[in-house]
C-alpha positions as CSV (number, residue, x, y, z in Angstrom):
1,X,87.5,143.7,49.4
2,X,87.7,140.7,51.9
3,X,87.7,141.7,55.6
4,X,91.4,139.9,56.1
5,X,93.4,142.1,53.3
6,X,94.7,145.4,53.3
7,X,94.0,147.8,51.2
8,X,97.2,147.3,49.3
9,X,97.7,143.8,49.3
10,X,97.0,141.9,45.8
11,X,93.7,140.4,45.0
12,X,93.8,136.5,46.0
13,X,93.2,134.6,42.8
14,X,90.5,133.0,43.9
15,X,88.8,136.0,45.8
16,X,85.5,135.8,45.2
17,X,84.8,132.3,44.9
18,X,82.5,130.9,47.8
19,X,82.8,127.3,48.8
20,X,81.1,125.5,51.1
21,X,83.0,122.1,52.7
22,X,80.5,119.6,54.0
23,X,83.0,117.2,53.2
24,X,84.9,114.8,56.4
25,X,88.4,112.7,56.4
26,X,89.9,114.2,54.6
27,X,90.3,114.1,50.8
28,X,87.2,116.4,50.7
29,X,88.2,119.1,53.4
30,X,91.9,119.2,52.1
31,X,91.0,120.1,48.9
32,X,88.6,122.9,50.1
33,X,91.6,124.3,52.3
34,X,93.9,124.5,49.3
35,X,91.1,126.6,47.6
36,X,90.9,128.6,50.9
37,X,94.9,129.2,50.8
38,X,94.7,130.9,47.7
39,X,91.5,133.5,48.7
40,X,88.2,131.7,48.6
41,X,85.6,131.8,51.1
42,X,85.2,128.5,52.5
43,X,82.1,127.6,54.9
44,X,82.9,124.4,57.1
45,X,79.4,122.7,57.6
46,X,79.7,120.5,60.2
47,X,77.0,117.9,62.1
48,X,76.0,120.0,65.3
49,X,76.1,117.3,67.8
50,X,79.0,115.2,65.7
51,X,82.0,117.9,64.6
52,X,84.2,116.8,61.9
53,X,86.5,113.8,63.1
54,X,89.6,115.1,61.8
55,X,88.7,117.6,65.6
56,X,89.8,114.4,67.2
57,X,92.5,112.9,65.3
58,X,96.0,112.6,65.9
59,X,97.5,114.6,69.1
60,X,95.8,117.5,70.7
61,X,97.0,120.1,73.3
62,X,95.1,121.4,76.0
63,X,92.4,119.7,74.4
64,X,92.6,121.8,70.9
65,X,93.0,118.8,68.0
66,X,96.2,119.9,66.1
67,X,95.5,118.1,63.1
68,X,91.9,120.3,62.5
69,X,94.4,123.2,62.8
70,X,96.0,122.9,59.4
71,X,93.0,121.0,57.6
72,X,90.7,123.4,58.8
73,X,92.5,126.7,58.4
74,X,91.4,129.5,56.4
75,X,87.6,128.4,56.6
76,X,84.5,129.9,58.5
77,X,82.6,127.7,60.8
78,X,79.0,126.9,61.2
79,X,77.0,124.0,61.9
80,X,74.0,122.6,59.9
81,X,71.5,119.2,60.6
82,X,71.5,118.6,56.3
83,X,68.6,116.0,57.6
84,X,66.3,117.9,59.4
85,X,64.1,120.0,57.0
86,X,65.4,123.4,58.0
87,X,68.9,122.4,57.6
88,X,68.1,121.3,54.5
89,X,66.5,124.4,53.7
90,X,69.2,126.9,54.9
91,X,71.8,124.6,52.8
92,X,69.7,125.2,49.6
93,X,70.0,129.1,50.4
94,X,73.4,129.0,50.9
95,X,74.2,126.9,47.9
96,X,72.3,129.9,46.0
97,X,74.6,132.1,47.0
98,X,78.1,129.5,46.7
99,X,80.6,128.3,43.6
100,X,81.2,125.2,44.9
101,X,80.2,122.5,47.2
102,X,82.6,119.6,47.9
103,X,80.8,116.7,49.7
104,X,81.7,113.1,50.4
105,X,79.2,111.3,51.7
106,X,77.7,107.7,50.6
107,X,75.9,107.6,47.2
108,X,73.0,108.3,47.7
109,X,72.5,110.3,50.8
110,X,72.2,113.7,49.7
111,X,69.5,112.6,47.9
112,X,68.2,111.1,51.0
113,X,68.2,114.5,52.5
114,X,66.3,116.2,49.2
115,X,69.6,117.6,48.4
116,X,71.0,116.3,45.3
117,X,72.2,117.2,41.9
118,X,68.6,118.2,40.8
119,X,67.4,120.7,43.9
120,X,71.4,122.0,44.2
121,X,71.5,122.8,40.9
122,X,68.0,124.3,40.3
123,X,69.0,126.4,43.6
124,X,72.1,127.7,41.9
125,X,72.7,126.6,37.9
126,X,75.8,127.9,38.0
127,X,77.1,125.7,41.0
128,X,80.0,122.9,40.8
129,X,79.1,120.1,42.8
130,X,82.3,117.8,44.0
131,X,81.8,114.7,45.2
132,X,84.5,112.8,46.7
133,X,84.3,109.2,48.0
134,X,86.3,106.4,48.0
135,X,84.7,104.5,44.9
136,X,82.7,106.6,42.7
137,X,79.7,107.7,42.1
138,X,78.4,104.0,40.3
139,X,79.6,100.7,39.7
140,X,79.4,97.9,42.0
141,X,81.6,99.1,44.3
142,X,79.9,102.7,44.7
143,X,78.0,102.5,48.3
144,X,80.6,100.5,50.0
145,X,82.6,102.0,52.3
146,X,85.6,103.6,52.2
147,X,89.1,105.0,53.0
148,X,92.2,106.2,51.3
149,X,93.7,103.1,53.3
150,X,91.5,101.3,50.3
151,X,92.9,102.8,47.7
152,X,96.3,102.7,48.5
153,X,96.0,99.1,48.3
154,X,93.7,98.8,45.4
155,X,95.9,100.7,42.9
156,X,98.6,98.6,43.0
157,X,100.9,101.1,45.3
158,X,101.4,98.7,48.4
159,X,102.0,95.9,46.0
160,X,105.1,97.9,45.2
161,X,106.1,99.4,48.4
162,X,108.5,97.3,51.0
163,X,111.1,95.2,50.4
164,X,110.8,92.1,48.0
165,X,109.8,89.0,50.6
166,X,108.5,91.3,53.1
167,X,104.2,91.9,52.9
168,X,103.3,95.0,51.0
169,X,103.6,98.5,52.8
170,X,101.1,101.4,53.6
171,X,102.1,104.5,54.4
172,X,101.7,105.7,57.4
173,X,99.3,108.7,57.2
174,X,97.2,109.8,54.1
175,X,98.7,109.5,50.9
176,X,95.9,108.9,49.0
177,X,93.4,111.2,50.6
178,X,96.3,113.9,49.9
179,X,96.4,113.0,46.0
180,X,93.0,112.8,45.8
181,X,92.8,116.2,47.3
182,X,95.2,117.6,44.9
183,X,93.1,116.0,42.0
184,X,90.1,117.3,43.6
185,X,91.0,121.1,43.4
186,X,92.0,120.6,40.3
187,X,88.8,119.4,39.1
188,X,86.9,122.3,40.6
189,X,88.8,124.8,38.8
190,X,88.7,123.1,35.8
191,X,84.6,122.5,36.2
192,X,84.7,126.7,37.2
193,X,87.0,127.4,33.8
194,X,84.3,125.2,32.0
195,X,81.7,127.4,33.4
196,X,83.5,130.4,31.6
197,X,82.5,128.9,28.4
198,X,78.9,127.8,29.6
199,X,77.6,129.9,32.0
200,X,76.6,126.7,34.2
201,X,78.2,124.0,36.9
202,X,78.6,120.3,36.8
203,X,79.0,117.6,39.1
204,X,83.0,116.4,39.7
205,X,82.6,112.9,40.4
206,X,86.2,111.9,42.1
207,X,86.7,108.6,43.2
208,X,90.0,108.1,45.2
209,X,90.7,104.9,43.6
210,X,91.6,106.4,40.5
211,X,94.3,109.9,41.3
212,X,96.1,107.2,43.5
213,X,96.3,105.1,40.0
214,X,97.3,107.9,38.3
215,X,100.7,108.2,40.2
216,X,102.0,105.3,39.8
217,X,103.0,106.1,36.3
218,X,102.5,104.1,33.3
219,X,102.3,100.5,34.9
220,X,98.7,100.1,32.9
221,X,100.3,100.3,30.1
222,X,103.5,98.2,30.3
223,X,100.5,95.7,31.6
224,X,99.0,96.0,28.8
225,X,101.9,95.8,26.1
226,X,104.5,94.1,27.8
227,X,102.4,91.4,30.3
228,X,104.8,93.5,32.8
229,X,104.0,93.5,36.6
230,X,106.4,95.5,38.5
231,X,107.6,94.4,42.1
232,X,108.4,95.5,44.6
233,X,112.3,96.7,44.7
234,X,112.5,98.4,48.3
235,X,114.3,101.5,48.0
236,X,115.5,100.5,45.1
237,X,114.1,101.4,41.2
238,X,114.0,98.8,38.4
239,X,114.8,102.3,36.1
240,X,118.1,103.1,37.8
241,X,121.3,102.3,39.9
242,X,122.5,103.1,42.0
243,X,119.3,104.2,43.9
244,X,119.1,103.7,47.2
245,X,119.6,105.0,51.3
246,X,122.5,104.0,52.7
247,X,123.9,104.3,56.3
248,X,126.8,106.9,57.3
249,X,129.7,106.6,59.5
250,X,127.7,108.3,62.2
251,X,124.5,106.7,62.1
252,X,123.0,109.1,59.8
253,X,120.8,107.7,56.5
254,X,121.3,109.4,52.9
255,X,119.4,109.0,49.7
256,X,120.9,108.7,46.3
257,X,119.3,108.7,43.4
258,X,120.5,108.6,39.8
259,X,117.9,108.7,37.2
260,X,120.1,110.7,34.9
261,X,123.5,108.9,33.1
262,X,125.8,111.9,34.0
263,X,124.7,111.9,37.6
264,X,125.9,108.0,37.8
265,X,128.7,108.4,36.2
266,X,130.1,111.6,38.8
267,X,128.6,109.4,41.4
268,X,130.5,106.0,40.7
269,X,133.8,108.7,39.4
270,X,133.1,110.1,43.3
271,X,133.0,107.1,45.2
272,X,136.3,105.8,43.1
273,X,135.2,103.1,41.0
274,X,135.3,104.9,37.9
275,X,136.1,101.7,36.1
276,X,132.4,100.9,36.2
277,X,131.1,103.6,33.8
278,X,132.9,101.6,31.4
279,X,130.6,98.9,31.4
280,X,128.4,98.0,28.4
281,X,126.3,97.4,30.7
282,X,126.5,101.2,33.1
283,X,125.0,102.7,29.4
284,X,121.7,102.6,30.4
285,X,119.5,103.0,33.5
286,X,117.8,99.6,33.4
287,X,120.7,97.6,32.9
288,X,122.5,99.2,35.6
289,X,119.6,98.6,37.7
290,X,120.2,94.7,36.7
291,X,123.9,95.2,38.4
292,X,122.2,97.2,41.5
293,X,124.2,94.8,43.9
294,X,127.5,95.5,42.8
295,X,126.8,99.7,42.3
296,X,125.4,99.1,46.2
297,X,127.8,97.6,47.3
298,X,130.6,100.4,45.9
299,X,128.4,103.5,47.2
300,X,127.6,102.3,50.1
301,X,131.0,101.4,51.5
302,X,131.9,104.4,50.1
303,X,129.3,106.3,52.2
304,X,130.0,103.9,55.5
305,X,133.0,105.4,56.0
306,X,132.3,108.9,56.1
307,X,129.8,111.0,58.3
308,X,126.9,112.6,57.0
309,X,127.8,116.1,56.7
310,X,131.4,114.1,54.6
311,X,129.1,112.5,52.2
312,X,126.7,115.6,51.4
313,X,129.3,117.9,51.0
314,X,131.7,115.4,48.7
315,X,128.3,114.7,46.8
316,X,127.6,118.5,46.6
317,X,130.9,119.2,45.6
318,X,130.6,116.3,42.7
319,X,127.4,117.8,41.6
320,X,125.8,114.3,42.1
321,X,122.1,114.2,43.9
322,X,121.5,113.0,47.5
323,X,120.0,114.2,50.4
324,X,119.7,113.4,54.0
325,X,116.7,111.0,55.3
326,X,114.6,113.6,57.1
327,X,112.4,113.1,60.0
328,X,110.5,116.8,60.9
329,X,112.9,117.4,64.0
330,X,115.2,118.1,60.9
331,X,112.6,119.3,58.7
332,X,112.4,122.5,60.7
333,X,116.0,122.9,61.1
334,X,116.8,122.3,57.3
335,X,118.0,126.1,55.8
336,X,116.3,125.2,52.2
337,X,112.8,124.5,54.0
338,X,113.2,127.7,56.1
339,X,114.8,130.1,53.0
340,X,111.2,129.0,51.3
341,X,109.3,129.5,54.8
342,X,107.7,125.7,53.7
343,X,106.9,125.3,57.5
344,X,105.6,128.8,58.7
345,X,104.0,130.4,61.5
346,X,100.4,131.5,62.1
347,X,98.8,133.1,65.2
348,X,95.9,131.4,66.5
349,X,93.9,132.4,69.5
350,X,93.9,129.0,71.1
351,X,97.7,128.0,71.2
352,X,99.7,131.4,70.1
353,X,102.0,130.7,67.5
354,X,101.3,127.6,65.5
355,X,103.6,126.6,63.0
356,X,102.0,124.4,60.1
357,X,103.3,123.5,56.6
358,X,103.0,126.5,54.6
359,X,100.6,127.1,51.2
360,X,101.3,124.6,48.2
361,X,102.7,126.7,46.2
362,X,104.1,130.3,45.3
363,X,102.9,133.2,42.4
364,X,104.9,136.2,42.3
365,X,101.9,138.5,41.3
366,X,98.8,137.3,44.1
367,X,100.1,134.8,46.4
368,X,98.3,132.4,48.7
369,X,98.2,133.1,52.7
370,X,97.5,131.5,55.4
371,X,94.6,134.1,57.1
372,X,93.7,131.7,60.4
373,X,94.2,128.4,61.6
374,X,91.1,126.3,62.3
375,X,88.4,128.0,64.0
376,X,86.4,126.5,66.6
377,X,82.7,124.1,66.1
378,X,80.1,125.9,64.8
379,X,82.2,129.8,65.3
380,X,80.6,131.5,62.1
381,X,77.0,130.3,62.3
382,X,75.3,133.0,63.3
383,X,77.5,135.6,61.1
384,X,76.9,133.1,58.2
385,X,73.2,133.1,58.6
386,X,73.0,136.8,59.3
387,X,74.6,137.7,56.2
388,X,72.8,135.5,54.2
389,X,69.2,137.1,55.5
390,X,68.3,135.3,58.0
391,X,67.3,137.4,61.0
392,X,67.2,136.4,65.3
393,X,63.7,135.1,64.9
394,X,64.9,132.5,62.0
395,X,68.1,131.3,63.3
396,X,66.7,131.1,66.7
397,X,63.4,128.7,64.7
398,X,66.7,126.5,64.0
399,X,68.0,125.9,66.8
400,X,64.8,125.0,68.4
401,X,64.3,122.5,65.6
402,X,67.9,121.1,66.2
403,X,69.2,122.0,62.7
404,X,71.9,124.1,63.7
């Protein structure tokens, strides 16, 4: 029984399973934390003279990086030189004794290190090696270098994002990194259900080009069929109308969506132009999407004159979808995030309470938790070391080498 559960609490589903996260911004590490939400044992390896960068991103208090926080809660600490010889050495021990390993450096440079596919593997035949990077493992894009930034731009998702003669949008923070990550876990466990059946791991090559594809629906195809390129729309769809934010009496912003016919139809019955839905042309989501101006221009006067809490409770009322545009001053006042406890607190040792979005998801029978926030450079070293064997003499030989 792991250290952090009581004796009566359920079994995490993934107790047991032992990663280890040498793995930076932030594809990589994400996906070992959702692992680490659910009960495995994950072992941050970090540089000891250059910590993970994701310490440094973003705003920090008192000098404690908020961002590493989240991204590196539920994992143990230590720090590791893969180069140096006795780093490399104390890796291939611990990989002996680990599930999974989730990497995402350059092509090429674990091998550099004599700590590839070949030495991993004959360390630990049953180990799942994930590596994440922006490209791929080949191809003639494989050792350049990489971001999510990349990829959001390469799969055809800024093309499509921003208004129609405005230049194409990024988002601002890590979409792609986050899909990727989600792809990511979702390859381990699918590599460890695999193993079921084999009795030995495989390498997970994820390249973050291709979840971010993925998303964007069936595009490839319509491409390949149709000659079809979508454009960019703004808020609006080329599925659907009306679709759409639109500005209330007090200042407030809404979203509307319709994708289903009954929906439009209480919507345009709602705002009182009930006359529409006897179009030929209302029948169908893509022809209404065709008449997007005029189903516009009827919501949102509609909307302009009413405030906010007006519109959502007439819409409510109507049983016709919206919701209010959100920034996360309203995120953690809004009573369906806090029934589901989406945004939750965690005691840390650094900054007391420390609230943080929540785990992904929820199972009735062995639910996830959120055990500790992230833990300080290099915290767990000597525990990790000690428990894998390694006694005062040897972990004191690797410092004075520089590995650790």
């Amino acid at each position: 029984m792991s250290a952090d559960r009581t004796e009566n609490a359920p079994r995490p589903p993934l107790d047991g399973l032992r990663v280890l996260d040498l793995a930076t911004l932030f594809a990589g590490p994400l996906a070992a934390t959702m692992l680490g939400d659910f009960g495995a044992e994950v072992i941050k390896v970090e540089h000891p003279l250059r910590p993970d960068p994701s310490r440094g991103h973003g705003p920090a208090k008192d000098g404690v990086g908020l961002w590493w926080k989240v991204l590196g809660r539920n994992k143990r600490t230590i720090t590791l030189d893969l180069s140096r010889p006795g780093g490399r050495d104390t890796l291939l021990r611990l990989a002996a004794t680990a599930d999974v390993v989730i990497e995402n450096f350059r092509p090429g440079t674990l091998e550099k290190w004599g700590l590839g596919w070949p030495e991993l593997s004959a360390a630990n035949p049953r180990l799942v090696l994930a590596r994440v990077t922006a490209f791929g493992q080949f191809g003639p894009y494989a050792h350049r270098p990489g971001f999510g930034t990349l990829a959001e731009a390469m799969s055809g998702f800024a093309a499509l994002t921003g208004e129609p003669e405005a230049p194409p949008t990024l988002p601002p923070f890590g979409l792609a990194d986050s899909i990727a990550a989600l792809a990511t876990s979702y390859a381990v466990l699918t590599a460890l259900a695999a193993r079921q059946h084999t009795g030995t791991g495989q390498v997970v090559d994820m390249a973050i080009i291709e979840p971010m594809l993925a998303v964007l629906g069936p595009q490839p195809t319509w491409y390949d069929q149709l000659g079809y390129v979508q454009e960019r729309t703004g808020n609006r769809s080329a599925n659907n109308a009306p679709r759409n934010t639109y500005r209330t009496l007090d200042g407030a912003w809404v979203a509307v969506s319709t994708s289903a016919q009954s929906v439009a139809e209480r919507v345009m019955r709602l705002v009182g132009r009930p006359e529409l839905t006897d179009e030929p042309w209302f029948a169908t989501g893509v022809q209404r999407a065709a008449h997007a101006d005029e189903l516009d221009e009827a919501v949102g006067n509609w909307i302009a004159a009413r405030t906010r809490d007006e519109v959502l409770a007439a819409f409510e009322k109507a049983e016709a979808a919206i919701a209010p545009v959100q920034d996360v001053r309203d995120v953690f006042e809004d009573p369906q995030y806090l029934a589901l406890d989406t945004v939750t607190t965690v005691a840390d040792p650094d900054l007391g309470p420390l609230r943080m979005q929540n785990v992904l998801f929820r199972l009735s029978a062995t639910p996830g938790a959120i055990r500790w926030a992230g833990r300080g450079h290099g915290a767990d070293t000597d525990a990790v070391l000690t428990e894998l064997g390694l006694g005062p003499a040897e972990i004191g030989a690797l410092r004075e080498e520089g590995a650790l």
